[in-house]
TORGURO-509678 format. One line per field, with one value per atom (N, C-alpha, C): residue number from 1; y, z, x; residue in three letters. Coordinates in steps of 0.02 Angstrom, whole numbers, padded with zeros to 5 digits, always signed. Layout:
BEGIN
i: (NUM/...)
north: (Y/...)
up: (Z/...)
east: (X/...)
aa: (ALA/...)
//
This chain:
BEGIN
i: (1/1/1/2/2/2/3/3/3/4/4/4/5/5/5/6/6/6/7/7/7/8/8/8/9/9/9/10/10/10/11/11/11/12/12/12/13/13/13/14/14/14/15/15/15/16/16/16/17/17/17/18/18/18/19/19/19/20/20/20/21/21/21/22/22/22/23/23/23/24/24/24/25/25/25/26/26/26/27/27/27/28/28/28/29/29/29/30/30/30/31/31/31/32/32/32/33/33/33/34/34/34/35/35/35/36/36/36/37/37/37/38/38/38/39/39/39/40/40/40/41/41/41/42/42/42/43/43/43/44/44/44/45/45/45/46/46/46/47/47/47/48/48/48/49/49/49/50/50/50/51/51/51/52/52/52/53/53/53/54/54/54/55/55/55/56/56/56/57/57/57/58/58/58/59/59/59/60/60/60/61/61/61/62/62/62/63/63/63/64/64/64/65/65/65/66/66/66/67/67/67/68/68/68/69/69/69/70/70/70/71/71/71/72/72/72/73/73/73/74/74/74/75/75/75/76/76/76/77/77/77/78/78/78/79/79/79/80/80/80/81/81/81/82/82/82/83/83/83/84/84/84/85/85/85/86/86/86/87/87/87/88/88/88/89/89/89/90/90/90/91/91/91/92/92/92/93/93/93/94/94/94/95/95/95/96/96/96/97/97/97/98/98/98/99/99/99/100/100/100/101/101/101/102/102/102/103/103/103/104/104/104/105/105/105/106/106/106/107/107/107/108/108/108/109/109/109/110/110/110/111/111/111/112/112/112/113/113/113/114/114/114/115/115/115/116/116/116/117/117/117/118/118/118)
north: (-01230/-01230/-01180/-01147/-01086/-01112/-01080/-01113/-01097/-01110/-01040/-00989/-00958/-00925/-00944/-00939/-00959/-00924/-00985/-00951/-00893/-00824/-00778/-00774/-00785/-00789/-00713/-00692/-00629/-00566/-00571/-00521/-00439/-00472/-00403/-00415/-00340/-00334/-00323/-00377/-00375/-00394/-00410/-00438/-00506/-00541/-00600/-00620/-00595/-00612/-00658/-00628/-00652/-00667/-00672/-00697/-00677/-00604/-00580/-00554/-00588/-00566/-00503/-00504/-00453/-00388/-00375/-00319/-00318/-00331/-00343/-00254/-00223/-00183/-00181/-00124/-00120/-00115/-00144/-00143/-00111/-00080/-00064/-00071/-00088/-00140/-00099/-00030/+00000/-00011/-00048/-00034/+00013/+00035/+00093/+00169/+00196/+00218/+00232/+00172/+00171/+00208/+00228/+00249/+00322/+00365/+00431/+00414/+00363/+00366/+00344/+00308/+00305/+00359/+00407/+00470/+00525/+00517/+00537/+00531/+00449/+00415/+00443/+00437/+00441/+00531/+00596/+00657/+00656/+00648/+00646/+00611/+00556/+00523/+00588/+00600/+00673/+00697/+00716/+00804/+00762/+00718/+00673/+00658/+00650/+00615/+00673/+00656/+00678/+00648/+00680/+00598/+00643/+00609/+00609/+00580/+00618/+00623/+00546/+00509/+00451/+00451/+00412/+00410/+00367/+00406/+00361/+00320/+00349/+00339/+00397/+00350/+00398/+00364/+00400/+00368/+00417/+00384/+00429/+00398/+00454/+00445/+00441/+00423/+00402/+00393/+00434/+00439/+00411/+00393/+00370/+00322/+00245/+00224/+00240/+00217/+00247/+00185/+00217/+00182/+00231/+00189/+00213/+00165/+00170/+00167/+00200/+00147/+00161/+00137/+00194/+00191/+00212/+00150/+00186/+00149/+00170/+00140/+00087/+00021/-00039/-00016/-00027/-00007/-00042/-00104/-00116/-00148/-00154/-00155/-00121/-00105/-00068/-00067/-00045/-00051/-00018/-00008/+00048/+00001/-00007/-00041/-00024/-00050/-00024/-00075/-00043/-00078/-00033/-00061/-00041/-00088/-00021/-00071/-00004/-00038/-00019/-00034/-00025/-00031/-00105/-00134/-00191/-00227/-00297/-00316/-00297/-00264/-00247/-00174/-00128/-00061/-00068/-00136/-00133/-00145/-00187/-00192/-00156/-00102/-00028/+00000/+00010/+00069/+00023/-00035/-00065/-00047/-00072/-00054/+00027/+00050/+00145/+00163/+00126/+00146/+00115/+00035/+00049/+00087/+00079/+00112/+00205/+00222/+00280/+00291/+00229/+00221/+00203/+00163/+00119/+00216/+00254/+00302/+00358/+00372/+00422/+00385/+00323/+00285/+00302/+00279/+00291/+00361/+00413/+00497/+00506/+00468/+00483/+00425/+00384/+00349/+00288/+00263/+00203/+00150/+00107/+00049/-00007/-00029/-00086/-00170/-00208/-00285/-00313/-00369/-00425/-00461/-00446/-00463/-00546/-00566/-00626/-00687)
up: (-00309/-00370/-00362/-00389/-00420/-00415/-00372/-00363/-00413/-00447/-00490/-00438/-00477/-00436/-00432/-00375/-00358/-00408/-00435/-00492/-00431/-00483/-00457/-00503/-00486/-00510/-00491/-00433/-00378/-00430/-00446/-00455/-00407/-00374/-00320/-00313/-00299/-00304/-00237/-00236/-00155/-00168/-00114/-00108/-00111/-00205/-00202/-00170/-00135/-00089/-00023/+00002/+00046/+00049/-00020/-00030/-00002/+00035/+00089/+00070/+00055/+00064/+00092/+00174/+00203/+00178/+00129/+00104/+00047/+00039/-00017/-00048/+00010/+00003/+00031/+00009/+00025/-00030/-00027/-00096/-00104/-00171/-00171/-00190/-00154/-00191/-00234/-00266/-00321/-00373/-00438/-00487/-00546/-00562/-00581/-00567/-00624/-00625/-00549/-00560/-00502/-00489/-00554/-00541/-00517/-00527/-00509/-00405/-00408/-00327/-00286/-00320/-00300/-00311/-00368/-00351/-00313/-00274/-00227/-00155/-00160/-00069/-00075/-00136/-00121/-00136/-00130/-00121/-00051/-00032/+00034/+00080/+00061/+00109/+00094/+00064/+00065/+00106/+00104/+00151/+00234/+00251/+00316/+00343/+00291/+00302/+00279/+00296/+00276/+00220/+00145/+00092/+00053/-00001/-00059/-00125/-00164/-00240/-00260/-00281/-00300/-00374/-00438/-00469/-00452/-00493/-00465/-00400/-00358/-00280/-00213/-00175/-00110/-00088/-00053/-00009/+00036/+00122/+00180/+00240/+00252/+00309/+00376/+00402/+00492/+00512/+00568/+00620/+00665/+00677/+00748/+00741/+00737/+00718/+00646/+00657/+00605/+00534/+00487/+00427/+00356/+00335/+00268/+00221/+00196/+00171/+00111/+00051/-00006/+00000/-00019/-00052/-00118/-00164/-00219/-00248/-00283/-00349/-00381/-00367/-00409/-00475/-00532/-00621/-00635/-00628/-00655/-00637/-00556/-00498/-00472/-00446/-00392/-00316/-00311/-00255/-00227/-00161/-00164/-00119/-00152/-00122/-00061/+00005/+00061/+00079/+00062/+00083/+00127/+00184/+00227/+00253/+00267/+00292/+00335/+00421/+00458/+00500/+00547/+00567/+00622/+00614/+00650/+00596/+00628/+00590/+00644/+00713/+00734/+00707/+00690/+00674/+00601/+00549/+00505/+00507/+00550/+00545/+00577/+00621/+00649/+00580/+00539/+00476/+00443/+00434/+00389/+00397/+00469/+00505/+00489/+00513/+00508/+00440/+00385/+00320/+00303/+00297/+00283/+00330/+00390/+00441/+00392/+00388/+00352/+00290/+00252/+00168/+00176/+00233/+00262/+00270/+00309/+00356/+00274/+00255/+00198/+00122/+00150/+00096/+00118/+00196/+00239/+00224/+00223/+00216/+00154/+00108/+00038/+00033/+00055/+00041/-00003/-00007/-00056/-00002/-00026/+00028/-00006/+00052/+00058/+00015/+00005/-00021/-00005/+00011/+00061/-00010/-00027/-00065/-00086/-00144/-00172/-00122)
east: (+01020/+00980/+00923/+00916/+00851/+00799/+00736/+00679/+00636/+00571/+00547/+00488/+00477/+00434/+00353/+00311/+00266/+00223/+00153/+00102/+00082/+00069/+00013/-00038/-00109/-00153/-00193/-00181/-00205/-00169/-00128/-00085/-00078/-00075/-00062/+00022/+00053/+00093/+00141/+00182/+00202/+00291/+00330/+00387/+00410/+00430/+00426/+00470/+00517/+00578/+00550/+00500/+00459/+00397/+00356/+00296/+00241/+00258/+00210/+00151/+00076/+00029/+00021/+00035/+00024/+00052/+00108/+00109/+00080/+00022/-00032/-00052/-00087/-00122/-00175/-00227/-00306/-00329/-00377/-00420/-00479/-00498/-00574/-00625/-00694/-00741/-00761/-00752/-00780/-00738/-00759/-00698/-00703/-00762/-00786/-00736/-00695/-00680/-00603/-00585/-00528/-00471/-00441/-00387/-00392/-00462/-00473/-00462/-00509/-00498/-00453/-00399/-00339/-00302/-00304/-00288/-00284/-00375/-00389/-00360/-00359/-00330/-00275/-00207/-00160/-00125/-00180/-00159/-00191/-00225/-00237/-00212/-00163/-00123/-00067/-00036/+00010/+00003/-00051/-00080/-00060/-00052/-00060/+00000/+00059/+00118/+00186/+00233/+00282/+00324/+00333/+00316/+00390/+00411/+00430/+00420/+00422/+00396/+00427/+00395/+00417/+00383/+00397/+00352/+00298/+00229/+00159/+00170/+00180/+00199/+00208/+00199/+00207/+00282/+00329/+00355/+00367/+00336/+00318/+00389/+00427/+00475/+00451/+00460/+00465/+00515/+00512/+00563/+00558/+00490/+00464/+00405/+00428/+00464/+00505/+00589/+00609/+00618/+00581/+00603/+00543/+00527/+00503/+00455/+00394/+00322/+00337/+00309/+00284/+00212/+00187/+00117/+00100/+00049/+00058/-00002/-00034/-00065/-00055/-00124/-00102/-00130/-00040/-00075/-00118/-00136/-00195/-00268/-00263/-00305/-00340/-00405/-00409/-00379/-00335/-00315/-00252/-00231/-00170/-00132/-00068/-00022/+00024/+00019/+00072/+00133/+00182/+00254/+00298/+00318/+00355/+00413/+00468/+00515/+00574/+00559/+00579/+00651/+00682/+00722/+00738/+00696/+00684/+00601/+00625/+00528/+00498/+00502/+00456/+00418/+00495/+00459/+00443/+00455/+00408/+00339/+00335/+00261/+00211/+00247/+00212/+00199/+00253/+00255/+00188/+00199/+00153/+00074/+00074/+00020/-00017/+00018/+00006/-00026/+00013/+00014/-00037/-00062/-00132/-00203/-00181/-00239/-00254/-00183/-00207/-00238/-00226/-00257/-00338/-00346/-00414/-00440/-00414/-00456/-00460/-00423/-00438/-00499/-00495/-00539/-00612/-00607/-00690/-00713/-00660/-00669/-00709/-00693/-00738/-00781/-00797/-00840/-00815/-00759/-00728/-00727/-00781/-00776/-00716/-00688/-00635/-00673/-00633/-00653/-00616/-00609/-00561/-00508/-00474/-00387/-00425/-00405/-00413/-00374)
aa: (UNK/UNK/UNK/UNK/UNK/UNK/UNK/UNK/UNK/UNK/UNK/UNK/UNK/UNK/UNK/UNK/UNK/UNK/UNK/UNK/UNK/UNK/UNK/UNK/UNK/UNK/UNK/UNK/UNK/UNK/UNK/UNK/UNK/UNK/UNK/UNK/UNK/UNK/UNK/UNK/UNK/UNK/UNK/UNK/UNK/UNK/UNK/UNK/UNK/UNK/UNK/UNK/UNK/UNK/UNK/UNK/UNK/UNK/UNK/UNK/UNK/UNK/UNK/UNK/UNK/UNK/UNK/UNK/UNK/UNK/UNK/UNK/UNK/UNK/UNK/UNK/UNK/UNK/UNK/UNK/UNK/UNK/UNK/UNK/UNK/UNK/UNK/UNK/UNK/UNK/UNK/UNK/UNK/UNK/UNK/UNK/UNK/UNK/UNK/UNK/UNK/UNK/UNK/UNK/UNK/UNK/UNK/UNK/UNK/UNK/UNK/UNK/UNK/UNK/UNK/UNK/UNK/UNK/UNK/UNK/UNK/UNK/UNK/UNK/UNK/UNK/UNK/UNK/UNK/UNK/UNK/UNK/UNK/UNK/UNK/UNK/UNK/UNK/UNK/UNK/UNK/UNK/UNK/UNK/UNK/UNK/UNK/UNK/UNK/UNK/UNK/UNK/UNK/UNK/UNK/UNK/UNK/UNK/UNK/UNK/UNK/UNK/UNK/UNK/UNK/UNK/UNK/UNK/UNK/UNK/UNK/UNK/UNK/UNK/UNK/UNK/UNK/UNK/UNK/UNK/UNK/UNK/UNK/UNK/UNK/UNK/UNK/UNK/UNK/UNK/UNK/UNK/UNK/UNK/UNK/UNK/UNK/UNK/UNK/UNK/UNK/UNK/UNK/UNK/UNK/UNK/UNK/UNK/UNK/UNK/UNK/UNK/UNK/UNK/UNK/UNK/UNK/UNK/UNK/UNK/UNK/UNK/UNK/UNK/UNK/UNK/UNK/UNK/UNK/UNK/UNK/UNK/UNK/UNK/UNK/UNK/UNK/UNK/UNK/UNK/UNK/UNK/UNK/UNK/UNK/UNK/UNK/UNK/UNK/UNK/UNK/UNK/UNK/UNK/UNK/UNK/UNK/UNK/UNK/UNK/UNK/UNK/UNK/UNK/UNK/UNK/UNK/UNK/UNK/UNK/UNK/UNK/UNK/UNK/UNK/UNK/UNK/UNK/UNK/UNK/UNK/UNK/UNK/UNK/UNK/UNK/UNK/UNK/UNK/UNK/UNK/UNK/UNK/UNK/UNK/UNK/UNK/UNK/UNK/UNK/UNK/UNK/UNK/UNK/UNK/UNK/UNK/UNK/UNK/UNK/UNK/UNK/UNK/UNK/UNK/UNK/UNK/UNK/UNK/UNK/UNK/UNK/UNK/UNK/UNK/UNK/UNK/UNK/UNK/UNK/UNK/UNK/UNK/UNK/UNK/UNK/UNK/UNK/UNK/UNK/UNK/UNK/UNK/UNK/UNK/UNK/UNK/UNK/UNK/UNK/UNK/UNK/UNK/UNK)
//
């Protein structure tokens, strides 16, 4: 029998398959004009990674570990969403890892401070 799906009140956008918080994202405590600076994080995560054109998205390949990271723009959040999924759950949660450390480090570069996810 079909379960329904769990209330989201957060609306962050993750994998209801697995309910995972942790591919939540990073968030930003500025909401003032957000989507310019998610614009920002996410051409400068480009310049960093080896990516493909996704719409309103990043998606960055790895080889090492091997698998593949979407990063992208929450539409109606501040905040930039990281999903990864590697060749093992171990090398996902390297990719996972990597992918926000790099969204965290290009955020500190301009000055967009982080806020702790609902």
């Amino acid at each position: 029998m079909p379960t329904p799906r769990r209330n989201k009140s957060d609306h962050l956008i993750y994998a209801d398959v697995v309910d995972s918080k942790s591919k939540a994202g990073v968030w930003m405590g500025e909401r003032d004009a957000f989507q310019a600076k998610q614009a920002d994080i996410l051409n400068a995560v480009k310049d960093e990674t080896d990516w493909v054109a996704v719409e309103n998205a990043i998606m960055v390949v790895s080889t090492d570990p091997a698998g593949i990271t979407f990063i992208a723009a929450n539409p109606t959040l501040p905040g930039v969403v990281v999903l990864a999924d590697g060749g093992s759950p171990e090398a996902s949660a390297q990719l996972q890892a990597a992918g926000e450390k790099l969204v965290r480090k290009v955020m500190a570069e301009r000055g967009i401070l982080e806020e702790e996810a609902a």
